[in-house]
Each structure stands twice: as C-alpha cells, then as structure tokens.
C-alpha positions in Angstrom: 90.0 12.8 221.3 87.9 13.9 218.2 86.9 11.9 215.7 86.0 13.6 212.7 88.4 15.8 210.6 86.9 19.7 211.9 86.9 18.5 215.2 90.8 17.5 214.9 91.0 21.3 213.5 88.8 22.4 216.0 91.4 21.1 218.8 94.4 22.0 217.3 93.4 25.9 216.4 92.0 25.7 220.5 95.1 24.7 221.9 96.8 27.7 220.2 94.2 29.8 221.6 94.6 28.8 224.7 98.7 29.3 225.3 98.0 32.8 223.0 95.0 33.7 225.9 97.6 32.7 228.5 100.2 34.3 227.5 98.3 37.4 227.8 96.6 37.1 230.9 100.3 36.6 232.5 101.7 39.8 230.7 98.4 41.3 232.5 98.9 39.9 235.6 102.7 40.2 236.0 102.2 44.6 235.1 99.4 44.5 237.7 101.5 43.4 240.6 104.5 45.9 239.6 102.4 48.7 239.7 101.0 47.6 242.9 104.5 47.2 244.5 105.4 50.7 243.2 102.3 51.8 244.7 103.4 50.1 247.8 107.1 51.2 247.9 106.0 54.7 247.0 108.0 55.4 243.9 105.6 57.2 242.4 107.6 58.5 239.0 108.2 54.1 238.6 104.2 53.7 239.2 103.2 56.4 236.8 105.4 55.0 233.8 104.2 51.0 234.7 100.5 52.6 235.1 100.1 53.5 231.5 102.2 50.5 230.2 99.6 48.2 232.1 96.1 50.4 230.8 97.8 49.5 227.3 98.2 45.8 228.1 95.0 45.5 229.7 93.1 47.5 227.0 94.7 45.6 224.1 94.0 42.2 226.2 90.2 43.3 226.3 90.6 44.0 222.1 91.5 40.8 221.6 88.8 38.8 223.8 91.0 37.8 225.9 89.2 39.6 229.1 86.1 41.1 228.9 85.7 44.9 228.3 83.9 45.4 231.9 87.1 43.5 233.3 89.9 45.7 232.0 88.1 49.1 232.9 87.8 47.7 236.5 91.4 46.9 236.6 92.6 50.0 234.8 90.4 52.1 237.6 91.2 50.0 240.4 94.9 50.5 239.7 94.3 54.4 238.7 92.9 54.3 242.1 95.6 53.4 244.0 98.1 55.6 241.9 95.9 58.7 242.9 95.6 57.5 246.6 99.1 57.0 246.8 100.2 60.0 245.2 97.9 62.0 247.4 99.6 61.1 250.7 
C-alpha cells in the first residue's frame, strides 16, 4: 500500500477510475452484442435503432479516454458493416 499522503490520493482517485472505466466498457460491450444479435436474427428496424444508440455509447466512451479514438471508429464501422450486409440480403 502507499506510503506517503499523494500516493494514498493517488489510489483512492484510481480506484474510482477504474469502476467509472468499467462501467463503461460494459455499457459498450453489452450494446455491441445486441446489435449483433439483431443483426443475426434479422430485425433490421430493432438493429437500426441499437446501431445509433451504440455509435453514441462508443463515441462518448472514446471522449472520455476510456477507449481510444482508433478503437471506437473500428467498432462503429465494424458494426455499420454488418447492419449494411445484413440489410442488403
């Protein structure tokens, strides 16, 4: 454990970083897998609707530091991707 008072700080203000950080990256992850199971299932109007709820979540996770910038436009393309393909067919 640290010793000296900003350490202490230092630890405390990290561990609330990290549960905030998580937090997020769940929300992310969680949207990603609906809209990949609407994708699957074919409801397409369902996919649309979750597709811009999860660009918001993962754009506003990249603001925040949380992911990186590069991260969230792969997911958001990746996932616009599939919509497109799936919509397509």
């Amino acid at each position: 454990m640290a010793n000296h008072k900003s350490a202490i700080k230092q630890a405390r203000q990290n561990e609330k970083k990290r549960a905030r950080n998580r937090a997020v990256k769940t929300r992310v992850k969680n949207i990603i897998k609906e809209v990949k199971s609407n994708a699957s299932e074919k409801t397409i109007e369902a996919a649309k609707t979750n597709l811009n709820s999860a660009q918001s979540l993962i754009q506003k996770a990249a603001n925040k530091g949380v992911i990186h910038k590069r991260a969230a436009s792969r997911k958001i393309s990746r996932l616009s991707k599939l919509i497109n393909k799936t919509i397509s067919k």
